[in-house]
C-alpha positions in Angstrom: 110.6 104.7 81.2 112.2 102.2 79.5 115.9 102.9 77.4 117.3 100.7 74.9 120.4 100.5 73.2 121.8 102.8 70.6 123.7 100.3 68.6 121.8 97.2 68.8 118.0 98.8 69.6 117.4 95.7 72.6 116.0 97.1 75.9 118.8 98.2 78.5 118.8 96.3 82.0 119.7 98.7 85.2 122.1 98.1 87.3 124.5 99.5 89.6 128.0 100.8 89.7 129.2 99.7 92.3 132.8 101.8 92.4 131.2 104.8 91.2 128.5 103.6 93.5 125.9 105.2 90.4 122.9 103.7 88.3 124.0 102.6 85.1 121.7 100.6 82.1 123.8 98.6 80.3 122.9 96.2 77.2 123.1 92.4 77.5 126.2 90.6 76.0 127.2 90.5 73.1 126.8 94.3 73.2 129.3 96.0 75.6 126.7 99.4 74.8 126.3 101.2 78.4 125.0 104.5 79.8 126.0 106.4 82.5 125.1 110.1 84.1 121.5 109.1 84.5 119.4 112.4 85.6 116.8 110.1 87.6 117.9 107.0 89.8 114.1 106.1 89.7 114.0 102.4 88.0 110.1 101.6 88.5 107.0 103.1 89.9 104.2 101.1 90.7 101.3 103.5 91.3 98.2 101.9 93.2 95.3 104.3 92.1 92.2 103.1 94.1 88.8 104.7 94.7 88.3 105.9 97.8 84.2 106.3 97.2 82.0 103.4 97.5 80.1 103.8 94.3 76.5 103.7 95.1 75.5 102.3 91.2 77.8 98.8 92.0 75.3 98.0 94.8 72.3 95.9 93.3 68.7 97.5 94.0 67.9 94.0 94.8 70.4 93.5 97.9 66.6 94.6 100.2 65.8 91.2 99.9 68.7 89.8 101.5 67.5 88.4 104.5 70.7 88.3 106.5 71.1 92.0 106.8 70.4 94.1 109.5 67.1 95.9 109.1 65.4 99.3 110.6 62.2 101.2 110.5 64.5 104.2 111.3 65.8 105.1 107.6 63.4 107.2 105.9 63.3 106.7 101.9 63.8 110.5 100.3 61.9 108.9 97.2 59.1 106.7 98.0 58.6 107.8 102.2 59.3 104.3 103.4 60.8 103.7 106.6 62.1 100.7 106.0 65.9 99.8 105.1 68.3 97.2 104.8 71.8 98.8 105.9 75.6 97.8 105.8 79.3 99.5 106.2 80.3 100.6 103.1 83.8 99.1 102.0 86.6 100.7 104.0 89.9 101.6 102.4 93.1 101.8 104.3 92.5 105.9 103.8 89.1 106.3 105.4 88.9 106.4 108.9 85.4 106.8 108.5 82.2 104.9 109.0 79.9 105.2 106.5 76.4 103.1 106.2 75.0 102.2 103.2 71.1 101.9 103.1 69.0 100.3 100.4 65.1 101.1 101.0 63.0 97.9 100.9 60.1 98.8 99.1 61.4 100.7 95.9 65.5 99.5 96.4 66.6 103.6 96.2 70.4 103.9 97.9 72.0 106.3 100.1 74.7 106.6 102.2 74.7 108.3 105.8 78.3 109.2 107.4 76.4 110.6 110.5 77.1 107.6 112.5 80.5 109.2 113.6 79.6 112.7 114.2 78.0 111.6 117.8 81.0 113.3 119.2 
């Protein structure tokens, strides 16, 4: 949140007390304007919001024609029956532990992901 000054309206700057050993925002000189007794010592917060999911619509239908990834005739197509897929590991985040493939069917380029990969506990 940011606090500006009551008598000249510029923004205040934090910084510490260090005899009362206390957060104080003070405005910059000429203005002597500084306030004191501050209910929260929290200067900044820098939330990282990021999407744990790997968002199947990003991925291009057309990826099946990539000829560097792996392929298999093990991956059965839930639309058009094909048992052909190109497959790679969805993007990890620092959060999942798990190992999720992402297939893309080579005839009619339908996604899905499959998580079963770890469950051969």
């Amino acid at each position: 949140m940011m606090r500006f000054c009551k008598s000249c309206n510029n923004m205040l700057y934090p910084r510490e007390n260090r005899i009362n050993k206390t957060l104080e925002y003070s405005c910059r000189p000429p203005c002597l304007y500084v306030e004191r007794n501050i209910d929260s010592s929290c200067v900044f917060i820098n939330q990282l919001i990021r999407d744990s999911t790997t968002r199947l619509e990003v991925i291009p239908s057309d990826v099946n024609k990539d000829p560097t990834l792996q392929r298999t005739k093990d991956a059965y197509c839930a639309v058009c029956s094909h048992n052909e897929a190109v497959f790679f590991l969805a993007e990890q985040t620092s959060k999942s532990t798990a190992l999720v493939l992402v297939y893309v069917c080579c005839k009619c380029g339908h996604k899905w992901m499959d998580t079963s990969a770890t469950s051969n506990s």
